[in-house]
N, C-alpha and C positions, 0 to 999 in steps of 0.2 A: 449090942452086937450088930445089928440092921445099920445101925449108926456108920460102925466102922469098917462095914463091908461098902459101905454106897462110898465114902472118899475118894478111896483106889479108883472105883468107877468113875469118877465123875470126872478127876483127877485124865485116866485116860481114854476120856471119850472127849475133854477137852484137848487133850494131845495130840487123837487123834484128827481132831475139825482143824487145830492149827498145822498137822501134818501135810491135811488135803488141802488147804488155801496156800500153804507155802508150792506145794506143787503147780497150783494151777496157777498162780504167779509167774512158778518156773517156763511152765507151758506158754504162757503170756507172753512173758519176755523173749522167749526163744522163738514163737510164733514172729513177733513182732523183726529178730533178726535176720531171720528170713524173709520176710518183706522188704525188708531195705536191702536184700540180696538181689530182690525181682525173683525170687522161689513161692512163688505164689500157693503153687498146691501145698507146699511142706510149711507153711506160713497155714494154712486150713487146718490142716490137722491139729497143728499144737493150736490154734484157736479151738478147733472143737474140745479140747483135753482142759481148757478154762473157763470155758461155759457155767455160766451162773455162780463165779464164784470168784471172779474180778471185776473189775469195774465197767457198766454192762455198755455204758456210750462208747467209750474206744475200742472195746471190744468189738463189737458189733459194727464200730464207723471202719478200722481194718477188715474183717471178713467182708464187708462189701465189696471194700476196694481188692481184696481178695481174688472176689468171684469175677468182677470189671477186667481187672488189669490181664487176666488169664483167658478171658471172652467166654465169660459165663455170665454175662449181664444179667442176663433176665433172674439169675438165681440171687442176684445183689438188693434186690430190691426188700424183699423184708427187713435185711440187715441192716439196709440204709433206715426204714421206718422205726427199726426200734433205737438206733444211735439213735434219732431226734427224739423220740417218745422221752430219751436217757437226758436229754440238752447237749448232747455234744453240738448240733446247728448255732448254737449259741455261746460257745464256748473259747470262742475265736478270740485268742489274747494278743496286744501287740506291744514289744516292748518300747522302754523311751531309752535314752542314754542313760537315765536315772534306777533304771530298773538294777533292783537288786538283785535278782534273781528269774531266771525262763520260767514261762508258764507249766504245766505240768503236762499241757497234751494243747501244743500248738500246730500242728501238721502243716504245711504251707499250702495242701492239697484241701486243706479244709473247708477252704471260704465254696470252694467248686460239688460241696456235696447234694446241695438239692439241684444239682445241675446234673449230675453222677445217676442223681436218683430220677431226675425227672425221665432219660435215655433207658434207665433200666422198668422203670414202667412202662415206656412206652412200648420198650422188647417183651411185655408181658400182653402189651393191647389195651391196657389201662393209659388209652389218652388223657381221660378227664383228669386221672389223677398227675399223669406229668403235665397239661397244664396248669396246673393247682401249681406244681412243686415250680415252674420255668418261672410265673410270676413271682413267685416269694423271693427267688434269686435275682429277679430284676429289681425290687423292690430296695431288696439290701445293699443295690447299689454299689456291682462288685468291681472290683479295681482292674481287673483283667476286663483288657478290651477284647481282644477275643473271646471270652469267655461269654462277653455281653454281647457281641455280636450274634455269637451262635445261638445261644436261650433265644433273641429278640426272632432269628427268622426260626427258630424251630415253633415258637410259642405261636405264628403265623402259619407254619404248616397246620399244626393241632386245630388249629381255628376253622381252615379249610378241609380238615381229615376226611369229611364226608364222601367232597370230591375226588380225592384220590385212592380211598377205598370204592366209591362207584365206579372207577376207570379198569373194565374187563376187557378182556382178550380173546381171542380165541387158540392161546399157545396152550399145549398139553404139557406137565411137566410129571415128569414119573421118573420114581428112584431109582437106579443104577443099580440094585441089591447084586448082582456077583461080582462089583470092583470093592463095592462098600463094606467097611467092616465094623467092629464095634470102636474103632479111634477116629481118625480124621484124614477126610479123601476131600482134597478138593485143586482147585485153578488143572480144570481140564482141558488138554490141545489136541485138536486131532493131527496126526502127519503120518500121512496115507493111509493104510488101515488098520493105524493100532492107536489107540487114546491112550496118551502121556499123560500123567497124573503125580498131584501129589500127596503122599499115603504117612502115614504115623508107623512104621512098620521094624524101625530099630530095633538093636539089642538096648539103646543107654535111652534112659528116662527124661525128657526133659523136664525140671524142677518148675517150670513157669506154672507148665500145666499138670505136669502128672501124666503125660503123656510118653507115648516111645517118639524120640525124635524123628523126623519126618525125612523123605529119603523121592528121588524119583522113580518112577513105576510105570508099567506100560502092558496093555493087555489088547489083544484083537477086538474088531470091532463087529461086533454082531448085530442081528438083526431084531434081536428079545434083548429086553433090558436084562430078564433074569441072566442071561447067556454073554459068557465076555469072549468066544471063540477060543480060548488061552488054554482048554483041556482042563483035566482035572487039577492042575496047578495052581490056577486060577492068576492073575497078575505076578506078574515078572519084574526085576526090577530090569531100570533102564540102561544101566548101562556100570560095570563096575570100575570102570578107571573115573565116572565122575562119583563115586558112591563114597562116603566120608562119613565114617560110624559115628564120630561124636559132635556132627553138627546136623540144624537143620540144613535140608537143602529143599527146594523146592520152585511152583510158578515158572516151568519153561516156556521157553517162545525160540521159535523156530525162522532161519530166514525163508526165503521167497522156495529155496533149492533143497530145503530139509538138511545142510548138511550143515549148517551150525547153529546152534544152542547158546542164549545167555539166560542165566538163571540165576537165583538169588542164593547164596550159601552165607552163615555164620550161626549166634548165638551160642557159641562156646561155651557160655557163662563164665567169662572172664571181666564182661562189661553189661552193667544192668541197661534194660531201656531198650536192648533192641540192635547198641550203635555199634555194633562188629558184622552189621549184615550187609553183605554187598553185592554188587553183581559182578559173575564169574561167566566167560566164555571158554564153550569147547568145541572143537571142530571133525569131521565124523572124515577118517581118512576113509583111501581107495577102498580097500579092505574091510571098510563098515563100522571097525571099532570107531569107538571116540575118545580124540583124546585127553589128556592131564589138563582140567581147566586151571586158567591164569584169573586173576581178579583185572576186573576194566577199569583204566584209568579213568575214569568218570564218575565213580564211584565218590562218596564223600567218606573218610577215615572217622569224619567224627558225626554223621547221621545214619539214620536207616535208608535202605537202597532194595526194593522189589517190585514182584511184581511186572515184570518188565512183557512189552509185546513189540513185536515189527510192524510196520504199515504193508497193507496190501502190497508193495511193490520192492519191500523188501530195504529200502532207501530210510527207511527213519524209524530209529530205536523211540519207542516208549516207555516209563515207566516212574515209579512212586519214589516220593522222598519227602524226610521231614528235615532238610538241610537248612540252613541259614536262608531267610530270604523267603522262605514259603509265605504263602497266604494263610495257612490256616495250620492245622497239626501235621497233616499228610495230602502232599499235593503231586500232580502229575505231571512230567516233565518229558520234553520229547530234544531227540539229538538225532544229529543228521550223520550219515555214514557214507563216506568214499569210495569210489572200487578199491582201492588198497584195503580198505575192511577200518579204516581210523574212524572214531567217531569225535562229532564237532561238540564244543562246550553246550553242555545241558540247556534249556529255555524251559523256563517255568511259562505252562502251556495258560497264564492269566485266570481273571478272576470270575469269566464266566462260566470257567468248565470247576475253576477249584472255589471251594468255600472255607471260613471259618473251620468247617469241620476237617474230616479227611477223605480225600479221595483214592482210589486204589481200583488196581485188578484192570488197567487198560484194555481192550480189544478193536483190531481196524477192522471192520470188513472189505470185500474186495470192495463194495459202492461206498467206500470213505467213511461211514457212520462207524461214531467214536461211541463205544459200547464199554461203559465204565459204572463201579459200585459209591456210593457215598452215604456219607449219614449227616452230610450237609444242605444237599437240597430236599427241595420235598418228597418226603417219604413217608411209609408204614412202618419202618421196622428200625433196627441202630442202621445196616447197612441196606441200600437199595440196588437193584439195576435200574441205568439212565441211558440215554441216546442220546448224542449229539449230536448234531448237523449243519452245517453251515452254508446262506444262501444271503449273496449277495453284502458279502462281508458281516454278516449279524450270527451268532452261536443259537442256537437254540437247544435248549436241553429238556427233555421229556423223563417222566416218570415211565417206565413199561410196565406198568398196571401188576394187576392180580391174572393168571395162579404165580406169576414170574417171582413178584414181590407178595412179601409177609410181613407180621413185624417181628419174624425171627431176622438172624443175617442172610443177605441174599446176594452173590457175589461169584465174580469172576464168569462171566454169562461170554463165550465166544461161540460164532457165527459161521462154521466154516461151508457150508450151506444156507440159501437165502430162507430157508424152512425148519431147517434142522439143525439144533446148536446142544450144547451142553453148560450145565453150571453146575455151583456147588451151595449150599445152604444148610443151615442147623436145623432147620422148621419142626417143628414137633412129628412124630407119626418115622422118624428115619431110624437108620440101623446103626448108626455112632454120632460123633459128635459134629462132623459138619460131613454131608454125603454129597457124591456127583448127582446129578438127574440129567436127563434127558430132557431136550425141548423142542417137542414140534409145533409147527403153525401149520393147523387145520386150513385154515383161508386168512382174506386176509385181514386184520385189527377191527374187530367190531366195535372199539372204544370211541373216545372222542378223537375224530381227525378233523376239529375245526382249524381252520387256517387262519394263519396271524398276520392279520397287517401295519406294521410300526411307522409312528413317525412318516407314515401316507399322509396325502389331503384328505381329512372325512371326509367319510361316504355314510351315509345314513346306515344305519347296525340295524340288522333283521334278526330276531332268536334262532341259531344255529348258521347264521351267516358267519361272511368274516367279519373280524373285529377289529378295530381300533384303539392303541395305544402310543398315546404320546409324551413324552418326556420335555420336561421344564427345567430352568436353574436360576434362581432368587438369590436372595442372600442380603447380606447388614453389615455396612462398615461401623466400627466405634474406635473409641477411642483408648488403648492399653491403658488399661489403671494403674497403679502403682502397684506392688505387690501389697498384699496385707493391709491395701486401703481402706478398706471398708464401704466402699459405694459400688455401686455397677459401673462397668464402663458405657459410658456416654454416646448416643449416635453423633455422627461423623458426616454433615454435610459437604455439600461438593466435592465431594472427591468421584474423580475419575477411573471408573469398572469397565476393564473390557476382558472379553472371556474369548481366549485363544486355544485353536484348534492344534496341538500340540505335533501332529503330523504333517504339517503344514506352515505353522508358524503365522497362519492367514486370522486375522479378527476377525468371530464371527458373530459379535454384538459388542454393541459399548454404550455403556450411561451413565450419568451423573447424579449421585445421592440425590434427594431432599432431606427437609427435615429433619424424619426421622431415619436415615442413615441406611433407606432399604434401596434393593435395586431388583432389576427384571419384573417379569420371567423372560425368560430367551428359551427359545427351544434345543434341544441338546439330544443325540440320537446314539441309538443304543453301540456298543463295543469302540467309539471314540473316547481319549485323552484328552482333556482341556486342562489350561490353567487360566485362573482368574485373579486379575492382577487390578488391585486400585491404588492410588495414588492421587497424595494430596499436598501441594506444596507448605513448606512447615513440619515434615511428616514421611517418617520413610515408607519407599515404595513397600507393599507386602505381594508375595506372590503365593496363591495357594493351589493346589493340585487340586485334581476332580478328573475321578474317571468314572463312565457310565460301563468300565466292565462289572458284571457280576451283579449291576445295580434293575439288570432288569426283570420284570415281575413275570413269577412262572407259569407258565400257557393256565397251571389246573387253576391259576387264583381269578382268573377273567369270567367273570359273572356276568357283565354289562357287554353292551354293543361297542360301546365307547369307553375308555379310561385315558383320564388326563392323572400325569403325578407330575409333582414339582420336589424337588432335592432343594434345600437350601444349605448355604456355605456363609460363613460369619467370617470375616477376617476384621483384624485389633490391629492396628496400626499405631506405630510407636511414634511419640512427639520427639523431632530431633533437635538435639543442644548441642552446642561447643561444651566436651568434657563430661558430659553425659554418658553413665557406663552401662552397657548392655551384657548379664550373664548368656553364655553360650551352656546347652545342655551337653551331658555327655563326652566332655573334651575332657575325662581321663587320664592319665599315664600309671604305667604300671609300680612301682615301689624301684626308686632311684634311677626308671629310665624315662628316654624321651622321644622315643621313635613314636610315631600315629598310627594308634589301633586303631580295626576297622573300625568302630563304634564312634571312634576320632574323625575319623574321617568322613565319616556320612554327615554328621555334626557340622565341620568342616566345608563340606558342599552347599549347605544351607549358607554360612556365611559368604560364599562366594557368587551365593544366585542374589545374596541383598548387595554387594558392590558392583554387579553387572545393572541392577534394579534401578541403581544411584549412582550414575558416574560420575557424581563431583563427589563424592565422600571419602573423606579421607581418615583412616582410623590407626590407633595406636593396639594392638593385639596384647595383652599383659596376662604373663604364667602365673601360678602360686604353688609352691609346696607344699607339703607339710610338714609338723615340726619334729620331724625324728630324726633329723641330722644335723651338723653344725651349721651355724650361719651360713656362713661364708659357701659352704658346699650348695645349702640349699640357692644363695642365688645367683649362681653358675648353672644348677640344674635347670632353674626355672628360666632361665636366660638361654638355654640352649632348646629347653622346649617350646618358648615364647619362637623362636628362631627356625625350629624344625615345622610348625603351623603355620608360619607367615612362608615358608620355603613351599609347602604344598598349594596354598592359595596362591602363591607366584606361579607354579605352575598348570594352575587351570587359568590361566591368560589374566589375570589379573595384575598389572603397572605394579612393579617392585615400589615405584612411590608414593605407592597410595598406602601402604601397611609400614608399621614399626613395629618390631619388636621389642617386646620391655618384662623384663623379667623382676621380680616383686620379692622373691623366694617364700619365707616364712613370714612378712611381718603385715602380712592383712590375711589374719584365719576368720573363716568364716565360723569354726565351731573351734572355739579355745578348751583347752585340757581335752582334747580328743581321744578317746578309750577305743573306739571300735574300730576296724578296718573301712566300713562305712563311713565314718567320721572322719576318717584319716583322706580318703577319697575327693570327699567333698572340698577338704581344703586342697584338694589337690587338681585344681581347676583352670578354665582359661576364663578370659573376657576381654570384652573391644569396647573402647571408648573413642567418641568421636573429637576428632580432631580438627577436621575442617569442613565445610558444611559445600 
């Protein structure tokens, strides 16, 4: 009788454990849907609803990127600890042509997790441990060059953290508590006596965060933080003809006159990632309204766009973007504006202000210092405040110390007083999720104000004097090996190295290999463009770039009286034949056309700087298809695409004589029985073979 009572039991208490694993699957999946929505919070929840009862590496490798992607880093980091504890770090599958089948949890975002993780410990203050996690990720030797970029100079700040956590101040920074509320207050302006802000204070949720979408807001300015002048009201928004209930809006900047406004609006969630966000201008009639903002054609349709500030004198738009062409994820871009009110094509403001990483939250003051956040140069926390300043054509950029900076975020820091400014920051100890504060400066910087002297004649270094630092450039000619030779390539005597001043076109060094194929050092000085060009008869010329922007070492890493560094540049010079074929990268076309994409054409420019390099060379240009059309079609197409590359290099001044077009179509593939689109690509290629020497 016991017997036959426990079956049923058993029976569904098994029913029931496959009941709950079917669900938290369900929750899994569904979590995971939302994540590739960019629904981050609602991507959390159904992760918490699968907890311990799916597979605990992916589980856990999403909710990190969960908490990341929503800017809740610091809460990422356990999650990131326990995917690796799980082996997802290791779990990184790639396929071949041959692959029968996708891995089962290949994320493309993968190879980037002890890099994900090293940023979110260091939002915790656990240096030691993000430099543990930055070397591992250097180690495995990851194929994103930014990605290696960034690890290489963050593992460099960790190294020096000492010094930039002993860099104090004497600025006060104290919470805001009657703007601030339990969401998200922050990129605060003053314009006259009311602080414009931006507040979470919607009806509609944004799915990213969990958040109420963000709106602009504006409250008096008092003289007690607790106190915002605004009455029992308390913050007001700013204005309802710019107010748009289902998007963010946010980050205004004001001109010279207070009566126009560009600020950032989108996030719809009609496109993940951010790229409906742009900047929108509005203009405040007689009457004081403001009106119907329009989107600025400067804007990019398919990046992110914020953040935006004016320059003291009201003449030049600032602001953020991760557009084509950037230095890093998020960089700072500034455009010039007409009395008609037009603004002039964007300029990526270079690589000394932007990094690898991102840059954001611009500010001018009236005395020109470029007050911007980043989590590229050295810092405490993911984002920092920096100063920029420029004398005597060199950038200098500074960390602004502690209480300013944490290693929470610390961002959007404007000046509108030489003593008295406002920012906004997550820091522990606030009343929501990222709050305004108040900044004053007691006296003046009792930090380090040692003064920098570059690329001077030394002068003997005294402890706490000025310092000297001077910049080198070396480098190795060899010889291009064969592809898949198997030997190194060879040093490359006598060849001719001279390193040209690129704003000038003036040499400002030249030598001749030995032996062993090295040359320099020559000195080379900071925020200049060079190219370094050698050249060996038998041998095409090579020309390679080198810029000392963003290459110079930041004030906090100077230790010594004196620092000498040296950059080196390796350039591979190709042995030139009669009828010898050279592959071009990235020469492209799209599936049965033949116009030149951009990606074509920057390709494209390189071959045009080696025929300028070599003016007796004369080359044949040859298209290829691929084989998913008839013959006869394909070599037409590749006859017309052969024809449309040699037409653009005709047009950057290069002799119609010097180039043939020759189209191949399908009958030299480089990958035969092609299955992928990838495959299909490759055969679908350019190359130049030499013709006359």
């Amino acid at each position: 009788m016991k017997f036959s009572m426990r079956v049923p039991l058993l029976v569904l208490s098994v029913a029931i454990g496959l009941s709950g694993c079917n669900s938290a699957m369900q929750a899994y999946k569904k979590g995971v849907r939302h994540f590739d929505a960019g629904e981050y919070n609602l991507a959390l929840g159904q992760f918490t609803k699968a907890s311990g009862k799916v597979d605990a590496g992916r589980l856990n490798y999403y909710t990190a990127e969960s908490y990341r992607l929503s800017n809740h880093i610091d809460q990422a980091a356990p999650f990131y600890q326990k995917a690796i504890d799980a082996g997802v770090a290791t779990s990184v599958a790639t396929t071949t042509p041959d692959a029968v089948a996708k891995p089962a949890f290949a994320d493309p975002n993968l190879a980037d997790l002890r890099l994900n993780y090293a940023y979110a410990l260091k939002a915790t203050g656990d240096y030691a441990g993000a430099q543990t996690q930055l070397q591992q990720y250097i180690d495995a030797r990851p194929k994103s060059k930014v990605g290696l970029a960034k690890a290489q100079r963050e593992i460099e700040t960790l190294r020096a953290i000492s010094a930039i956590t002993g860099k104090q101040t004497d600025f006060r920074v104290t919470n805001l508590s009657a703007v601030n509320s339990p969401g998200t207050e922050y990129a605060p302006v003053l314009r006259g006596d009311e602080l414009v802000f931006t507040a979470s204070r919607k009806d509609v949720t944004y799915k990213n965060n969990g958040l109420a979408m963000t709106g602009l807001y504006k409250a008096k300015v008092s003289q007690r933080p607790d106190e915002t002048g605004a009455g029992s009201a308390g913050p007001q928004l700013f204005s309802g003809n710019v107010f748009q209930g289902d998007v963010n809006e946010g980050t205004p900047a004001f001109s010279k006159d207070g009566k126009m406004m560009v600020f950032a609006r989108g996030n719809n969630g009609k496109r993940k990632g951010g790229a409906d966000v742009d900047l929108y201008l509005s203009r405040q009639d007689q009457s004081g309204n403001w009106n119907v903002p329009f989107r600025l054609p400067i804007s990019d349709s398919l990046a992110w766009d914020g953040s935006p500030a004016f320059s003291a004198d009201g003449k030049t738009l600032y602001f953020a973007s991760n557009r084509a062409g950037s230095v890093g994820g998020i960089d700072l871009y500034r455009a010039n504006m007409d009395a008609s009110g037009r603004f002039s094509r964007p300029v990526n403001m270079g690589r000394d202000i932007n990094t690898p990483g991102d840059e954001m939250f611009p500010f001018v003051a009236a005395d020109g210092k470029l007050y911007f956040s980043s989590d590229g140069h050295p810092g405490l926390g993911k984002l920092d405040v920096f100063v920029a300043t420029r004398s005597g054509g060199v950038i200098r950029v500074e960390n602004m110390g502690q209480p300013i900076n944490s290693p929470a975020d610390d961002f959007g820091l404007t000046f509108p007083d030489p003593n008295k400014g406002y920012m906004a920051s997550n820091r522990p100890g606030g009343k929501g999720d990222d709050d305004i504060y108040l900044v004053e400066n007691g006296s003046a910087p009792s930090g380090d104000t040692t003064t920098i002297a570059r690329n001077n004649p030394p002068k003997p270094g005294t402890p706490g004097g000025p310092k000297v630092v001077r910049y080198f450039l070396a480098g190795t000619v060899k010889i291009n090996a064969a592809p898949n030779a198997g030997t190194p390539a060879a040093p490359l005597d006598s060849a001719r190295v001279r390193v040209v001043d690129d704003s000038n076109d003036a040499t400002v060094a030249e030598a001749t290999t030995g032996q062993p194929g090295t040359f320099g050092k020559f000195p080379v000085q900071e925020g200049k463009t060079y190219s370094v060009i050698a050249e060996r008869p038998g041998y095409l010329t090579r020309r390679e770039p080198f810029t000392m922007q963003g290459r110079s070492i930041p004030d906090i890493f100077l230790t010594k009286p004196e620092t000498d560094t040296t950059f080196n540049v390796a350039l591979l010079l190709d042995k030139v034949e009669l009828n010898k074929t050279f592959a071009l990268e990235n020469i492209y076309y799209d599936l049965n056309k033949y116009n030149i994409r951009p990606d074509a054409a920057e390709e494209l420019d390189k071959l045009v700087t080696i025929l300028k390099d070599n003016p007796s060379l004369k080359i044949e240009l040859g298209s290829h298809t691929d084989a998913r059309s008839p013959d006869a079609y394909n070599m037409t197409l590749s006859q017309n695409r052969a024809k449309a590359a040699v037409d653009y290099i005709v047009s950057k001044g290069i002799e119609a004589d010097r180039i043939t077009a020759k189209g191949y179509g399908e009958t030299q593939l480089v990958v035969k029985n092609a299955r992928t689109e990838e495959e299909h690509q490759r055969n679908r290629r350019t190359e130049f073979k030499v013709l006359a020497l």
